[in-house]
FIKOLZA-1660 file (N, C-alpha, C; in steps of 0.1 Angstrom, whole numbers, plus 5000, padded with zeros to 4 digits):
% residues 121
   i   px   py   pz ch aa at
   1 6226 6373 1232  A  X  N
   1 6218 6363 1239  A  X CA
   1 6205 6370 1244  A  X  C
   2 6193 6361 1241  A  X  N
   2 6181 6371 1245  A  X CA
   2 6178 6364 1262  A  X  C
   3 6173 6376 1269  A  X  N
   3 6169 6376 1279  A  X CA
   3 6160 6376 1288  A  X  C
   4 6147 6373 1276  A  X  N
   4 6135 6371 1279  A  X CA
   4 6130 6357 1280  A  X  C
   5 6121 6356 1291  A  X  N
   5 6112 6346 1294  A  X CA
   5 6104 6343 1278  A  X  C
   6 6105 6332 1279  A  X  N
   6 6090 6323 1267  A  X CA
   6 6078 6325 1273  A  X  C
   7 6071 6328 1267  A  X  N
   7 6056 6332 1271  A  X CA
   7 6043 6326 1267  A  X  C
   8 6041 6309 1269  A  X  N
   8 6032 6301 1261  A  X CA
   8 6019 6306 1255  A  X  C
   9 6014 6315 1268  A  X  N
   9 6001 6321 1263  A  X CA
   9 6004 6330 1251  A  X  C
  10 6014 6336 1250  A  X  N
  10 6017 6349 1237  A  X CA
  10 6023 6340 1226  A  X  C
  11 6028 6329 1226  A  X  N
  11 6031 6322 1215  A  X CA
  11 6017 6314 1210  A  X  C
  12 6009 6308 1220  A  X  N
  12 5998 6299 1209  A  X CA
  12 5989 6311 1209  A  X  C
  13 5990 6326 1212  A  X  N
  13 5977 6333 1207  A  X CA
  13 5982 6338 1187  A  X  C
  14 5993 6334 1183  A  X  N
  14 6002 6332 1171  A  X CA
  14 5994 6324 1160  A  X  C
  15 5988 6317 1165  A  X  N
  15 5983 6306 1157  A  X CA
  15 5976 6300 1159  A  X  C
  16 5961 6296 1146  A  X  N
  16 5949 6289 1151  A  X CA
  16 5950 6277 1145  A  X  C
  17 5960 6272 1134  A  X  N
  17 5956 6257 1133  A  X CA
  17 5962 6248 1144  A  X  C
  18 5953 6234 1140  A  X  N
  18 5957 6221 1146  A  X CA
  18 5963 6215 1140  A  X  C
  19 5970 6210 1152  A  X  N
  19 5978 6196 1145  A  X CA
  19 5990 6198 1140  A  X  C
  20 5996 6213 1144  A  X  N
  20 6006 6221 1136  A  X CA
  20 6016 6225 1145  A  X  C
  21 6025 6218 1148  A  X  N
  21 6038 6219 1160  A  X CA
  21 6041 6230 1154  A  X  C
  22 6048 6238 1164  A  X  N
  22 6055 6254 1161  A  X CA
  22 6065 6249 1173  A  X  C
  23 6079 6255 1169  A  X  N
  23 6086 6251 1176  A  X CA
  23 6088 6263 1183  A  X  C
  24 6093 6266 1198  A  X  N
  24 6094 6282 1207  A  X CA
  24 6107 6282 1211  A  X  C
  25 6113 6268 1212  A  X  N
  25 6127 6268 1217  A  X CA
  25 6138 6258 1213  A  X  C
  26 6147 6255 1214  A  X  N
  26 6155 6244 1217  A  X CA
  26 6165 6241 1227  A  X  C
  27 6175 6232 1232  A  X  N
  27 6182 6229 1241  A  X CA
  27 6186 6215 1232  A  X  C
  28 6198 6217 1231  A  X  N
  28 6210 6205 1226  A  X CA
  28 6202 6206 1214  A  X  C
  29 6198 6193 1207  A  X  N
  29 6190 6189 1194  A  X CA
  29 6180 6187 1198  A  X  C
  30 6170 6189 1208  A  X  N
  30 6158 6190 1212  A  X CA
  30 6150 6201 1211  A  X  C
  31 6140 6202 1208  A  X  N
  31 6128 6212 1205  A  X CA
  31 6120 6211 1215  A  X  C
  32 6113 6225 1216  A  X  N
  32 6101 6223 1226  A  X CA
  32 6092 6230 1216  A  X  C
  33 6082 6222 1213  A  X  N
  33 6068 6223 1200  A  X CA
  33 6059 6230 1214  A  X  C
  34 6053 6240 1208  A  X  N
  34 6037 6241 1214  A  X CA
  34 6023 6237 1199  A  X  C
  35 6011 6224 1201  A  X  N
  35 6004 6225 1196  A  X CA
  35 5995 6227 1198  A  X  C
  36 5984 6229 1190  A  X  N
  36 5969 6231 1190  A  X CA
  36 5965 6214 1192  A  X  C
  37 5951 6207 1196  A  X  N
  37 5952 6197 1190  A  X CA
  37 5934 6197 1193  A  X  C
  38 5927 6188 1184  A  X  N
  38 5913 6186 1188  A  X CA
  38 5907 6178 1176  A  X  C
  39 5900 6169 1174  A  X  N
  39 5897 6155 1172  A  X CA
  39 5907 6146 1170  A  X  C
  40 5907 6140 1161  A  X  N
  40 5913 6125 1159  A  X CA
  40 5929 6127 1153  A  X  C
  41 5937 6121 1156  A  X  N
  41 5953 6126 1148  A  X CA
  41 5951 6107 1139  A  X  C
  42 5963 6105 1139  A  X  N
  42 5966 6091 1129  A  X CA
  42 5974 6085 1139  A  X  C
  43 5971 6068 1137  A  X  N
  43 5981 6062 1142  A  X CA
  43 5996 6064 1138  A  X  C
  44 6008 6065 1144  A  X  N
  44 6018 6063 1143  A  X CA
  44 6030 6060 1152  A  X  C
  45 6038 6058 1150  A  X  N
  45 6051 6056 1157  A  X CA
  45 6063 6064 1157  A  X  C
  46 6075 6066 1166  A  X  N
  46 6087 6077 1161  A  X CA
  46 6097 6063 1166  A  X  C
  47 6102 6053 1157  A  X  N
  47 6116 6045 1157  A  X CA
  47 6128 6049 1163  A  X  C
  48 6131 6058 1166  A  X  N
  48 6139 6064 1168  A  X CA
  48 6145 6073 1182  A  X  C
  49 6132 6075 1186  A  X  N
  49 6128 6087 1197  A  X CA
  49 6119 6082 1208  A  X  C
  50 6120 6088 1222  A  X  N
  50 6109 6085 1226  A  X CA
  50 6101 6104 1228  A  X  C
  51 6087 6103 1229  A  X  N
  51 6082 6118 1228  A  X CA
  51 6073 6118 1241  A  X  C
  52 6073 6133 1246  A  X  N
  52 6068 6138 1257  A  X CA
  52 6059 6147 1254  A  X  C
  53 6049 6143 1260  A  X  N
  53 6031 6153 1254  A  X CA
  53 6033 6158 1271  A  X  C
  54 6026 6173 1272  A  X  N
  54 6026 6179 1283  A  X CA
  54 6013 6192 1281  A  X  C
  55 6006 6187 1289  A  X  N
  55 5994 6192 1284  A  X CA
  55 5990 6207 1296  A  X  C
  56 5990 6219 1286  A  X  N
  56 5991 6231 1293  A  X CA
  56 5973 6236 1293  A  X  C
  57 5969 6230 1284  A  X  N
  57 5952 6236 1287  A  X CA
  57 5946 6225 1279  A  X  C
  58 5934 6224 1288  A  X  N
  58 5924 6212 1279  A  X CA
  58 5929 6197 1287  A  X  C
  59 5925 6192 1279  A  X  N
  59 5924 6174 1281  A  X CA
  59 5922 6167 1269  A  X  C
  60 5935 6155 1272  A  X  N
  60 5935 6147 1260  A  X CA
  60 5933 6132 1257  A  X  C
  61 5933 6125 1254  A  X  N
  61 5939 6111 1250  A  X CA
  61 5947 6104 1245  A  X  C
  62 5957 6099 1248  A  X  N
  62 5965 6090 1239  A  X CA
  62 5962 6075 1239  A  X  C
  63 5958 6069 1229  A  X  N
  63 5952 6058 1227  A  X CA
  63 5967 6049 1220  A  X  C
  64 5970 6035 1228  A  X  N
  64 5978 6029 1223  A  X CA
  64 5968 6018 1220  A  X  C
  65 5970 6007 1214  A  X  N
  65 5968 5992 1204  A  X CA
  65 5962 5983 1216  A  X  C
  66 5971 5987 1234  A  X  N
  66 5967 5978 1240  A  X CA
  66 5958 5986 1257  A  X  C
  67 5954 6000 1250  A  X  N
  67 5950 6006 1259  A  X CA
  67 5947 6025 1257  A  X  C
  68 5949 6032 1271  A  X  N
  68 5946 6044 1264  A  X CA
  68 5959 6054 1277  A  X  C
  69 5959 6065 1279  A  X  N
  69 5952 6072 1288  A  X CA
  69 5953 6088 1285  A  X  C
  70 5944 6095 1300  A  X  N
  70 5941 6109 1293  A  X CA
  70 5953 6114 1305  A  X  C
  71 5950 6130 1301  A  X  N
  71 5961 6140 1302  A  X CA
  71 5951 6152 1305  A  X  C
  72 5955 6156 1317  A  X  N
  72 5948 6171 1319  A  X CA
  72 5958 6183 1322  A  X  C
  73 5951 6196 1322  A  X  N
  73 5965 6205 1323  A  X CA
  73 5972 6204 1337  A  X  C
  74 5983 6199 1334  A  X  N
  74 5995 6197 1343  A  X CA
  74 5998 6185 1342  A  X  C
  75 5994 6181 1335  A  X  N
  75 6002 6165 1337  A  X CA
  75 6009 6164 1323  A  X  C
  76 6018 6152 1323  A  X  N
  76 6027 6144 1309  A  X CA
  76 6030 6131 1312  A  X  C
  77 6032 6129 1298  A  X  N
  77 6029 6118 1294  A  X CA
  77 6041 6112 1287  A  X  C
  78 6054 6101 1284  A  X  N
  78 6065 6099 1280  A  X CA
  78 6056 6088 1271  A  X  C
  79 6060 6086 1257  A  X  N
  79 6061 6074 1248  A  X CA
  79 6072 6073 1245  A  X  C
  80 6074 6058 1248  A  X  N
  80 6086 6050 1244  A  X CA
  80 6090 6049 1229  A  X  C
  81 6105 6052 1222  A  X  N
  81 6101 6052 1207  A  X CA
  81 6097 6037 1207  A  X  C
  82 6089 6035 1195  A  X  N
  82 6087 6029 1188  A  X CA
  82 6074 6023 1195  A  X  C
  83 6068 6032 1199  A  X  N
  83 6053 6027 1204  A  X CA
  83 6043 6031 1196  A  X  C
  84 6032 6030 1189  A  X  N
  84 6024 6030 1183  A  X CA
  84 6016 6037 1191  A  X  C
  85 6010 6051 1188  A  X  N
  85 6002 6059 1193  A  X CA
  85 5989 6067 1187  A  X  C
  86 5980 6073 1192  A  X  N
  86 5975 6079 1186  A  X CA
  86 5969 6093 1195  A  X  C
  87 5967 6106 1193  A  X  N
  87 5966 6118 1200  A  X CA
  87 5951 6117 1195  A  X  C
  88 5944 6121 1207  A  X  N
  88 5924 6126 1203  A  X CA
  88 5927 6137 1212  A  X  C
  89 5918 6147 1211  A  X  N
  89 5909 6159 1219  A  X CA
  89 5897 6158 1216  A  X  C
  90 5886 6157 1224  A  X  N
  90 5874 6158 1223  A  X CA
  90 5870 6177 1216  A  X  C
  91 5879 6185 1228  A  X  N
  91 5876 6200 1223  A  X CA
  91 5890 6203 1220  A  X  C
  92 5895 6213 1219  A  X  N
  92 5911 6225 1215  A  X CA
  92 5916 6216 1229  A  X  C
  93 5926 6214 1227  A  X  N
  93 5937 6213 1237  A  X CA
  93 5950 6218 1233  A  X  C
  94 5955 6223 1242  A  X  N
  94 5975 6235 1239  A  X CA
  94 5981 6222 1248  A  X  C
  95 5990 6218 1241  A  X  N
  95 6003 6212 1245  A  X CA
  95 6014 6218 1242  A  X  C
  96 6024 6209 1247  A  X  N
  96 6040 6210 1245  A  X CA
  96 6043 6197 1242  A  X  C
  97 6050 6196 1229  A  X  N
  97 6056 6183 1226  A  X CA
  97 6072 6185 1231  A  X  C
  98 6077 6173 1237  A  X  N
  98 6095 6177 1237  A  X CA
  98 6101 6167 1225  A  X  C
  99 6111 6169 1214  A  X  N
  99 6113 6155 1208  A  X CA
  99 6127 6161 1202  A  X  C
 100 6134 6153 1197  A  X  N
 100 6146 6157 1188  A  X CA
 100 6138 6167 1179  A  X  C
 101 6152 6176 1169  A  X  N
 101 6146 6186 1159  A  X CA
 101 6145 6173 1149  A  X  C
 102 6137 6177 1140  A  X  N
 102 6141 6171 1122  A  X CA
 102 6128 6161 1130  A  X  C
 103 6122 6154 1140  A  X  N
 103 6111 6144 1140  A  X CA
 103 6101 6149 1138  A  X  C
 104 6095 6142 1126  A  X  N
 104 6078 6145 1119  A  X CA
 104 6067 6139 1131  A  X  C
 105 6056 6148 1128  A  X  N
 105 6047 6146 1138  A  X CA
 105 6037 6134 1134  A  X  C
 106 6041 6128 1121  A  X  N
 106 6032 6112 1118  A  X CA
 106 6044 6105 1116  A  X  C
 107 6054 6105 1122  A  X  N
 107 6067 6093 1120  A  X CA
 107 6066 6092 1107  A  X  C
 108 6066 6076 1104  A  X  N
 108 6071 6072 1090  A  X CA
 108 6055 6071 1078  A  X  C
 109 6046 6077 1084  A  X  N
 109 6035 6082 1078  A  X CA
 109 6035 6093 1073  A  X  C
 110 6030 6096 1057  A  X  N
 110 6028 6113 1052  A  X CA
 110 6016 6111 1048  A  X  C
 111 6010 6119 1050  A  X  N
 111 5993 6123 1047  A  X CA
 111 5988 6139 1053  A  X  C
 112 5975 6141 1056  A  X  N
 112 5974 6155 1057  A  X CA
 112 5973 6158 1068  A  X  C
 113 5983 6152 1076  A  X  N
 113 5983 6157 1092  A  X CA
 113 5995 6160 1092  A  X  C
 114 6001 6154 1083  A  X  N
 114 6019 6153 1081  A  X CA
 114 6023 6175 1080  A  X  C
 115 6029 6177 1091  A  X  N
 115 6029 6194 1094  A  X CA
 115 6040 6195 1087  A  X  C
 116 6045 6208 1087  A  X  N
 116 6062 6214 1081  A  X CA
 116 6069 6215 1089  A  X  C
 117 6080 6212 1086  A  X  N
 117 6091 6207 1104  A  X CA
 117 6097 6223 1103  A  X  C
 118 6102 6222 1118  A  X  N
 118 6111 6234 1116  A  X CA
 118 6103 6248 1119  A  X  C
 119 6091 6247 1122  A  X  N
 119 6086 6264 1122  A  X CA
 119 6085 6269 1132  A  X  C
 120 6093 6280 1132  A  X  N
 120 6091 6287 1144  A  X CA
 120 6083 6297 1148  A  X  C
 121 6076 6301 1164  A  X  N
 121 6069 6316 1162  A  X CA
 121 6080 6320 1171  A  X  C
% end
């Protein structure tokens, strides 16, 4: 069993793209992703899941169909599954996503935002 603390800052200094969940932990079938994020992501939805954005530096947007709102560091945000969303950063923003393992980060959308599940630093 390891006995060390997670260390957010020494995990996203690991990696500079966007848009690219790296997973740092788990608990039950749940992941805890740290991403990069900064312009526009794609609309999508998770059917299945509901997902938790938790924003550790920067400021963001989550834009739904019938509205918006933003996120500064220290705050989160819960979507309900099957809500149609969309992630913006004006500049770099470091989050924490929480979601089941095996959930893609464009739901039932593949295109080039569509990341590799499963990676860990």
């Amino acid at each position: 069993m390891n006995h060390n603390p997670i260390n957010f800052s020494e995990k996203l200094s690991k990696f500079n793209q966007h848009w690219s969940p790296k997973v740092i932990a788990e608990m039950n079938d749940y992941q805890f992703k740290l991403v990069k994020i900064q312009g526009d992501f794609v609309w999508h939805q998770h059917q299945e899941t509901d997902e938790v954005f938790i924003v550790l530096d920067g400021e963001m947007v989550i834009a739904f169909r019938d509205g918006e709102v933003k996120l500064s560091a220290g705050e989160m945000y819960v979507i309900p599954k099957g809500v149609e969303h969309k992630p913006y950063a004006e500049k770099e923003c470091k989050i924490m996503i929480v979601e089941p393992r095996g959930v893609v980060n464009t739901g039932e959308i593949q295109n080039d935002r569509t990341a590799e599940n499963d990676v860990w630093i």
